[in-house]
N, C-alpha and C positions, 0 to 999 in steps of 0.2 A: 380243894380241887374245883377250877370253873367248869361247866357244864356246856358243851359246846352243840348244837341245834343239828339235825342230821344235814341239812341245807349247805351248815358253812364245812361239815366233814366232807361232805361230795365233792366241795368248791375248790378244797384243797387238795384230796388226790388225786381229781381231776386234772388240777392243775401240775400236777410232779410224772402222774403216767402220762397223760392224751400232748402235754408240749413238752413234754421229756427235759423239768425242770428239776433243781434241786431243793430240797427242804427250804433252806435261806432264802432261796430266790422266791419261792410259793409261800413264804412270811410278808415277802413285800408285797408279793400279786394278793393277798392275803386283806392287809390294808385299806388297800385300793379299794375293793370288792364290796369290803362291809366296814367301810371310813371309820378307821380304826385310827389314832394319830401315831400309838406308839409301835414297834414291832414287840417291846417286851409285854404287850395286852394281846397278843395273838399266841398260837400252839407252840408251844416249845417244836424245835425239829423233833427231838425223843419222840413227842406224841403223836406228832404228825408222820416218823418213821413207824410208831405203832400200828398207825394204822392203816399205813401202806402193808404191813404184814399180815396183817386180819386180812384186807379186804385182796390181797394177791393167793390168802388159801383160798376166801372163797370161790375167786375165779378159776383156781385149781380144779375145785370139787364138781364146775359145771363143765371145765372141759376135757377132764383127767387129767389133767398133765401136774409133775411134781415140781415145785419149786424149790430154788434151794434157799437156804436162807438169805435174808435182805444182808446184801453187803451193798454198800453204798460205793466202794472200791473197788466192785470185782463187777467184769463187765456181764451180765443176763444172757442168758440160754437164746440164742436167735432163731430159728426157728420156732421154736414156744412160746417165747416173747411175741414173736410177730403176730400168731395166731390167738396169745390170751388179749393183745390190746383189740384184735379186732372182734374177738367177743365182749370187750368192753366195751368200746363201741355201739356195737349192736345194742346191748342192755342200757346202756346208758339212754338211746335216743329209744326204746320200746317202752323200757320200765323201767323208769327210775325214782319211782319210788323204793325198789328192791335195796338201794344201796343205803338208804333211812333203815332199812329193818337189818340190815347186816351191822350198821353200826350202833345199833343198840343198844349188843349182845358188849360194846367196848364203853361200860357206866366209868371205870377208871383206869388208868394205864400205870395204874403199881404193881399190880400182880402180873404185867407182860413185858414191864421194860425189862425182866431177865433175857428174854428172847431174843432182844433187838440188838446189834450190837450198840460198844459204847460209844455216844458221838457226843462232841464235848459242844454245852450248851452255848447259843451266841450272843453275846451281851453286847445289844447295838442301840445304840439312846439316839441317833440320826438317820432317817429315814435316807440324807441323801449318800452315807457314808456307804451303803450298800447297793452293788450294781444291779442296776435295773434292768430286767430286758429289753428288748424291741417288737413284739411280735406282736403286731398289731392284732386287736380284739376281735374275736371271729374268723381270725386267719388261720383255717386248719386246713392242714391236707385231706388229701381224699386217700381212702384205704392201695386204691390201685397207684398211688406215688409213695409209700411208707418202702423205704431204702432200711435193709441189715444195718449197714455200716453206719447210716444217720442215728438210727437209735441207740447206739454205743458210743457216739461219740461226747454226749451231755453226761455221760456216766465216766467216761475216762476222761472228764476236764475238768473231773471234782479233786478238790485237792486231798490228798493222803494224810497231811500233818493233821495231827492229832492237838498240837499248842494252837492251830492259830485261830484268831477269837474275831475276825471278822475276810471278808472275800480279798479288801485290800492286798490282804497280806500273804493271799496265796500266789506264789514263784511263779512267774508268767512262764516259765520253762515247762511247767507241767500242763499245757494247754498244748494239745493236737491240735486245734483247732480254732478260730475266731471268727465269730458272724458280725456284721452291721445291722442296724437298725431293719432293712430288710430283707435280714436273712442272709447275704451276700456272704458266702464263707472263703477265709483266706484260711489255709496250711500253714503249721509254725514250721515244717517241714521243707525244706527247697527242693525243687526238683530234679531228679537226674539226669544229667547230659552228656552224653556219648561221642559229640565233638568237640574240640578246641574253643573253634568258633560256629555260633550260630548261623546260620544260613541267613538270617533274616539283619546282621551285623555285616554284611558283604555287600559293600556298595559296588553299585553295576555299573554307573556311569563316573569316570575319573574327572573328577575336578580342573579347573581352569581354562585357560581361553580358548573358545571351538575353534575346530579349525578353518574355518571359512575368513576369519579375524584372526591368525596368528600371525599375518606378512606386517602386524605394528609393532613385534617383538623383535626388535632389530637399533642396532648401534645408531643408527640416524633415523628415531624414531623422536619426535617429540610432545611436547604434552598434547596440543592441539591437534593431533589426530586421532589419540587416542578418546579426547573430548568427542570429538565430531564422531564417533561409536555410537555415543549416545544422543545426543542434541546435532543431530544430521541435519542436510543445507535443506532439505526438503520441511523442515519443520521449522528453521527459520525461513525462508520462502513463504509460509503457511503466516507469519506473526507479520510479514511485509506487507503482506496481500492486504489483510483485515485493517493492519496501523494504515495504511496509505488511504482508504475508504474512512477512516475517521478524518485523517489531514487533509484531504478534498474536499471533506465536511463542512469543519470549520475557515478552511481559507477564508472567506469572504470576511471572515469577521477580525484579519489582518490587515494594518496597515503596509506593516513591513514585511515582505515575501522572502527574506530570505533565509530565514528563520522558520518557515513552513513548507520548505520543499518536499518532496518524494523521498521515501526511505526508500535504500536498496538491501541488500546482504551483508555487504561491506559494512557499511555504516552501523546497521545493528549489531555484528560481532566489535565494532568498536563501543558500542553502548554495553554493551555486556561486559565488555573488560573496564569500562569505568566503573562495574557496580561490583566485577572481583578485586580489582584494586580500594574501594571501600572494604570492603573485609578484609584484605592483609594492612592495611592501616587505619583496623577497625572504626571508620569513619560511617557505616551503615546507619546511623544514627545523628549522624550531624545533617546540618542544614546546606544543601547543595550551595547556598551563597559564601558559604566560609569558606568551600573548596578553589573559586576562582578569586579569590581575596586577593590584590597586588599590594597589600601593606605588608608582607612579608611574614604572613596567619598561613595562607595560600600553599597551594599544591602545585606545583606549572605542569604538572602531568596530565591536570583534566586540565588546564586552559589548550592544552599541545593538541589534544585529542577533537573538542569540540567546545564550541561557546557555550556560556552559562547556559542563555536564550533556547538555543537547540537543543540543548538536556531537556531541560523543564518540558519544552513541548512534545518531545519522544517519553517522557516519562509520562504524559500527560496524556497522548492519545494512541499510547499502544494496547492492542486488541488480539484474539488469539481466534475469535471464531466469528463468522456470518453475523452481523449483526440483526437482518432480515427474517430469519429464520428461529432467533432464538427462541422468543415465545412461544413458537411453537415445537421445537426440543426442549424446554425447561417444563413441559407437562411431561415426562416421561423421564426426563434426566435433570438434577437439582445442580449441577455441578457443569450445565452446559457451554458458559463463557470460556471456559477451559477443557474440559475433559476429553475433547479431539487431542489435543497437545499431551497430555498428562499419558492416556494410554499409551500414544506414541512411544513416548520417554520409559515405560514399562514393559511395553514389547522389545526394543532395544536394549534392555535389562536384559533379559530374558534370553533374547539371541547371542549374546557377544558373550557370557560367560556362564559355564556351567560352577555352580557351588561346592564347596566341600561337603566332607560324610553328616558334619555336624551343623543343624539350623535353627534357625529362632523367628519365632513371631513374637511380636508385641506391636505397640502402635507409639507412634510417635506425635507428639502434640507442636502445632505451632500456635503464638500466641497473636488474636485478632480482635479487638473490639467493636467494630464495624457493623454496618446491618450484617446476615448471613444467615439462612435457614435451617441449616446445618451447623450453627455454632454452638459448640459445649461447655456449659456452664460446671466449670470442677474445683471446688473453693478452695482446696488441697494444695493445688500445682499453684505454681509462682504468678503466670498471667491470667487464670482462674476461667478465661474467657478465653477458649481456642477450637481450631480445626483440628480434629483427628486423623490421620493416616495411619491405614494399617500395612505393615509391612514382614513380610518375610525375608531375612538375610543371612548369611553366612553366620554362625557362632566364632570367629576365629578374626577375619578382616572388617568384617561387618560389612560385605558388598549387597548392596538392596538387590534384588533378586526376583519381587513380584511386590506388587502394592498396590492399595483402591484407597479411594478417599472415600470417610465416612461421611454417610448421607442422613442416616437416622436407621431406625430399626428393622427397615427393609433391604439395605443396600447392603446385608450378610449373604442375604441370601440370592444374590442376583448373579444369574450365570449357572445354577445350581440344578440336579435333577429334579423331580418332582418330589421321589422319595424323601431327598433332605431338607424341605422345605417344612415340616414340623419340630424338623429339630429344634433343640433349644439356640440362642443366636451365637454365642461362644465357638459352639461348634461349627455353623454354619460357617463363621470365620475363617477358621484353619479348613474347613475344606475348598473353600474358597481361594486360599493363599497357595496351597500343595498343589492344585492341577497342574502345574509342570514339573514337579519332583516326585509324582507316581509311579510305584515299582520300583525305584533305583534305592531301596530298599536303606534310606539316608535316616536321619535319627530328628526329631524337630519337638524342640526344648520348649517349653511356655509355661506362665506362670498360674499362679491359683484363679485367676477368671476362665482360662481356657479348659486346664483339665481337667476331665472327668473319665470314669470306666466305659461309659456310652462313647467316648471321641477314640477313646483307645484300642478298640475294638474295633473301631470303623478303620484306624489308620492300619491295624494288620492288615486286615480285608486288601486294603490299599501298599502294603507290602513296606510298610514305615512303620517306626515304632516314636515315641512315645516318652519322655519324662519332663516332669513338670509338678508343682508342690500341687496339695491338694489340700482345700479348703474342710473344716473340721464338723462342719454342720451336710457334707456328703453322706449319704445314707449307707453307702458302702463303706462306712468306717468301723470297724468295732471300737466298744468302749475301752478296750488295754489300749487302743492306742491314743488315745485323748490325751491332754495337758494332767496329771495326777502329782499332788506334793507327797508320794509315798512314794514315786519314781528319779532315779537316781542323777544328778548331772554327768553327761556322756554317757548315758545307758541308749539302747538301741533294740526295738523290736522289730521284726523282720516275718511279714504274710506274703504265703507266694500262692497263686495259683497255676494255672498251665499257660497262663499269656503274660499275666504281671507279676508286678512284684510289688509291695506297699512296705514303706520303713517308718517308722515314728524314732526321731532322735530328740532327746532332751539339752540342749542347747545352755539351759540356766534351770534354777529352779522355779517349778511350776508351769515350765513352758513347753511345745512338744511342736514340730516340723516334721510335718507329712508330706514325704515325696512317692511319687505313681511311676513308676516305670514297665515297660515293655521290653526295653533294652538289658536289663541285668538279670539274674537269677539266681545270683548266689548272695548270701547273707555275707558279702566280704568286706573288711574294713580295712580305710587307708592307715596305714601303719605308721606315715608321718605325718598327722594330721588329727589321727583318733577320732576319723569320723567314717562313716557308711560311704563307701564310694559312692553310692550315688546323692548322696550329698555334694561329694566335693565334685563331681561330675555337673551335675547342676550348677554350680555356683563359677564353673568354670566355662557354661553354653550356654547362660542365661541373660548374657549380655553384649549380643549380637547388634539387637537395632538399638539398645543404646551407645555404643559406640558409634555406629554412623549417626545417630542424634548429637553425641558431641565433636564430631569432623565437623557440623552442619553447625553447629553452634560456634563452633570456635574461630572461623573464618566464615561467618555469614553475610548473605550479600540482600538481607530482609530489610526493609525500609519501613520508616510509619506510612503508612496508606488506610483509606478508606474504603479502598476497593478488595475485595478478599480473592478474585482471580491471580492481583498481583502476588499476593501474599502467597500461593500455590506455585507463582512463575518463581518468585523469588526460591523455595525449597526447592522446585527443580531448578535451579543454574547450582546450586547446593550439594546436591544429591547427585546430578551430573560430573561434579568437581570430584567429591569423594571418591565414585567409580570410576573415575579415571586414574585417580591417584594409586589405587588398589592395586587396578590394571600395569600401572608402571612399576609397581613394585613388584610384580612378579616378570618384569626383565631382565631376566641375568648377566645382558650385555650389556647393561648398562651400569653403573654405581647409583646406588641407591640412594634420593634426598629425602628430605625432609619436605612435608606438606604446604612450607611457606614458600619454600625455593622455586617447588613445583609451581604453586597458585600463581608464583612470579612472572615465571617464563609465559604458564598459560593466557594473562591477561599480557603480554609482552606480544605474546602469538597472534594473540585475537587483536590487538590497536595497529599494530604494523603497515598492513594494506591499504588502512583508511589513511596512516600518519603520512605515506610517501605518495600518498594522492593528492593530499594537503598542504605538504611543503611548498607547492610551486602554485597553491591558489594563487589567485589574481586581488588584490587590495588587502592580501595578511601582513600585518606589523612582520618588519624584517627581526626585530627581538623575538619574535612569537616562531617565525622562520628557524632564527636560528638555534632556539630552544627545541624544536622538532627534531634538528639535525644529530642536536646531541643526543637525542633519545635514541633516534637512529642510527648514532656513531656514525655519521659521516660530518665529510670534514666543512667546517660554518663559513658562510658567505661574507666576507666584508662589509661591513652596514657603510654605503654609502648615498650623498643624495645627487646633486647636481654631478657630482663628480669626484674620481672613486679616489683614495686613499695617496695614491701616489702622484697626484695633482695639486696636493698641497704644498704651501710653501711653508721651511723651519723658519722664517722670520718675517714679519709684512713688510710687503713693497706696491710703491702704488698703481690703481687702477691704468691700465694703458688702455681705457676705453672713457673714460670721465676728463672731466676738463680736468688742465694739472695744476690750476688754482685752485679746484678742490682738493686735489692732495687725499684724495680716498687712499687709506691702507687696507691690506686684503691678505690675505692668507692662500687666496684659492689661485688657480690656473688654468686655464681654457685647456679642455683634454683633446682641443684637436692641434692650435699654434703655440700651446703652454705659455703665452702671456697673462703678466696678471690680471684677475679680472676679478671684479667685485659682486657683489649679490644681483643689486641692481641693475647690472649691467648685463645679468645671466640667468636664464633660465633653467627651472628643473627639469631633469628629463629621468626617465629610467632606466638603471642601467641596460637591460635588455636592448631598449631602442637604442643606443648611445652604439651598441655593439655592432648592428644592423647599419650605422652609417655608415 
């Protein structure tokens, strides 16, 4: 028989009454306490129920009260209970030395395990095999917070079976109850609902296009108006203003002015259509000199539009904001070359289309290797070196909806009350994103960086709920719901409280998926699928802004640059194109295309104005002329020079202006006396003037 010190008997049913643990579990605290390596080198439960027995009469005999016998099964007398721990309590912090002299009276426990009932001994050789609690050391209530119901509940979450030989193996079914690491308790219990639908599942505001914007949903609507929704004439107006202040700039340091004129409107909506037409014939990556190529590499679509020369230099010195001023807007804003523009393009989001019930935050990465202040080094992702955008969109079309660019670790919180300004930055984010879908009572999906019970709680408050996985090292997790190889594939545990709901699904072996919900409540499973609805619910709103990530990607109009403004112009003409496209698909008067057809017409819309302002310049190649025409579908000019087509003769005859000893033969004919007449005899004129005689 070992001989145990009164010291480590207090320790222990200290440990099993005052945190309302069980035997097994006050083995391990047991350990810890007086660094013990093994659990089989500590109290058997038997002894240590021993002497929960002795030491429960003697606090009988100081307060009267009868106890009934120790069942480890059967839940304690509440009232009595309440009143014998807070005379332990008391004696404990007065005089405890008393509780050495009570256990004195217990030199061996063979003549009292008759008493106790039988509880089968635990043979555990692994310290980590056995769950641990969370209650951190010194964390005790105070007598005026001790709950009836709390002290019954560590007693009805001990397991009944009689075989099993470690905590593993006790049926997660027989658990009322589960805490996290601090204390945090979910119900294995769902709660009752006395409606259909939740209240808080009732979107207030109906989805799609406000009405101040519905006169574009119409039969002779086309792409380009619904574009100009978003990238309005006032925000090109804004990129003319600034490019024309850099082309004034450098004029001086041109020879050839023609190639450095003034930008207007016009002209910019046809530069913009040169860089959507690089994205439908994914040319965004090639080198602008291959597009005007006349060796038959070439495009004659940008030669019709504008000379190599003029690209280069509008590519070269377009501008989006004050250049005077910046300095001193880049102490207060990191993102100032653009961020006039950008918000724009956000608030226009925002106006023109209200979102469906279901949204999603994430952020979208663009790839930049450039100087940049704000650039994210993420070894993970493909360009490893990019700009972050954070975005709110639709779970369903992926129409962006609200978005900031990330600045660094302060630009979460910007725009924010004073209150949310400690929160942690995660959160900061999404509230950040939500100020215009507050109250409309919509559902907004995000993934294990965002979620937590802190964000979830805010977003009721704010009349929104809430799903999204959750990370395993949250302190509001209980340990059944961890990754365990004692847990089944396709098994599913289900915590509710009064606002959420928490599931751990096992996916494969040894693995576990933790999704947070505010939206469900019931423990229900998809019947063709064998998973937790809100599994397939997630899996199904969780890819909102990666969809608009690959619209943005798949017809992209991003360029190598060195400048990271462009690189933000470029995602918005992107981001622009997609919500427009979204916008068209919910026309019903229209037949529905397809995103290339669309992209088609759009840069078809935007080169137009400039092309028929162009056709009739003055010194353009008549080939050049009547390549425009056919872009245009109108009908091509006859290419002639001196004189037009019908002037010529089908066989040569000679000069009737040269001496006839020279015998000049000629093809051609004077287009006013139609005699023949030879080159040198004739001058070129233009047709224009030729008409005017």
């Amino acid at each position: 028989m070992e001989h145990w010190t009164g010291e480590q008997r207090a320790y222990a049913i200290e440990t099993c009454l005052t945190n309302e643990f069980s035997p097994i579990t006050a083995q391990c605290k047991f350990c810890v306490r007086f660094n013990i390596r093994r659990i089989s080198h500590t109290p058997s439960t038997k002894l240590i129920e021993n002497w929960l027995a002795r030491f429960r009469a003697s606090v009988s005999e100081i307060n009267n009260v009868t106890w009934s016998k120790p069942n480890v099964c059967a839940p304690l007398p509440t009232k009595q209970h309440v009143r014998a721990v807070k005379r332990f309590r008391f004696i404990m912090s007065q005089r405890d030395q008393n509780i050495s002299r009570w256990l004195e009276e217990c030199d061996s426990d063979s003549e009292n395990q008759r008493d106790v009932p039988e509880i089968p001994n635990e043979d555990c050789s692994d310290v980590e095999d056995v769950p641990v609690d969370h209650v951190i050391d010194g964390e005790c209530q105070s007598d005026s917070d001790i709950d009836v119901d709390e002290l019954n509940e560590d007693v009805n979450n001990l397991p009944v079976d009689d075989d099993a030989s470690s905590d593993d193996d006790v049926p997660l079914a027989r658990y009322r109850n589960y805490f996290g690491k601090n204390r945090f308790r979910w119900s294995s219990q769902a709660p009752v609902s006395r409606s259909r639908t939740l209240q808080h599942n009732i979107v207030c505001q109906p989805p799609g296009l406000k009405r101040n914007f519905r006169y574009v949903l119409n039969r002779n609507t086309v792409p380009i108006d619904i574009w100009q929704l978003f990238f309005t004439d006032d925000m090109l107006e804004v990129i003319v203003k600034h490019t024309n202040e850099k082309i004034r700039k450098i004029r001086p340091n041109y020879r050839i002015q023609t190639c450095i004129q003034d930008l207007d409107v016009v002209e910019l909506k046809a530069f913009i259509g040169i860089l959507y037409y690089t994205a439908i014939f994914k040319e965004n990556h090639t080198h602008y000199t291959c597009w005007y190529s006349t060796d038959g590499t070439g495009r004659e679509i940008y030669r019709c539009i504008m000379s190599k020369n003029r690209f280069e230099t509008l590519l070269n010195c377009l501008r989006f904001d004050d250049a005077s001023t910046r300095d001193e807007r880049r102490s207060t804003d990191k993102a100032a070359p653009i961020s006039e523009l950008f918000d724009k393009l956000i608030q226009n989001c925002k106006e023109v289309c209200a979102i469906g019930s279901y949204t999603c935050i994430d952020e979208m990465l663009v790839g930049f290797r450039g100087r940049c202040s704000f650039k994210m080094y993420i070894p993970k992702k493909p360009n490893k070196y990019e700009l972050k955008i954070m975005g709110l969109t639709d779970a369903k079309n992926g129409y962006l909806a609200d978005g900031y660019l990330y600045l660094g670790k302060d630009s979460d919180s910007q725009g924010l009350p004073v209150e949310y300004q400690r929160l942690n930055k995660p959160t900061q984010a999404v509230l950040r994103l939500i100020s215009s879908i507050e109250g409309t009572h919509r559902n907004v999906t995000v993934d294990n960086w965002f979620t937590s019970v802190e964000l979830m709680k805010i977003l009721k408050q704010k009349q929104l709920t809430l799903v999204g996985t959750l990370k395993k090292n949250k302190r509001e997790v209980p340990p059944q719901f961890l990754p365990s190889r004692h847990r089944e594939v396709g098994s599913s545990i289900f915590g509710f409280t009064s606002d959420a709901t928490l599931v751990s699904y096992v996916p494969k072996h040894n693995k576990a998926v933790l999704v947070l919900s505010s939206m469900h409540h019931a423990p229900t499973i998809d019947p063709q699928k064998q998973k937790p609805e809100m599994i397939t619910f997630y899996n199904s709103t969780k890819g909102g802004v990666d969809t608009l990530d690959q619209k943005c990607a798949i017809y992209s109009t991003s360029r190598r640059t060195q400048r990271w403004p462009m690189v933000v112009f470029y995602r918005m003409l992107d981001v622009s194109a997609a919500n427009a496209y979204i916008i068209s698909s919910m026309n019903q008067s229209q037949k529905k295309v397809f995103i290339l057809n669309f992209m088609k017409r759009l840069a078809e819309d935007l080169i137009e104005p400039h092309l028929r302002r162009r056709v009739n310049q003055f010194g353009l190649q008549r080939e050049l002329q009547n390549a425009i025409r056919r872009v245009l579908k109108i009908d091509e000019q006859p290419s002639t020079s001196s004189a037009g087509s019908s002037d010529k003769l089908e066989s040569r005859k000679t000069c009737s202006t040269c001496d006839p000893k020279k015998k000049r033969k000629t093809f051609h004919l004077c287009f006013q006396c139609k005699n023949p007449i030879c080159v040198e005899c004739s001058q070129k004129m233009r047709v224009d003037c030729r008409e005017k005689l």
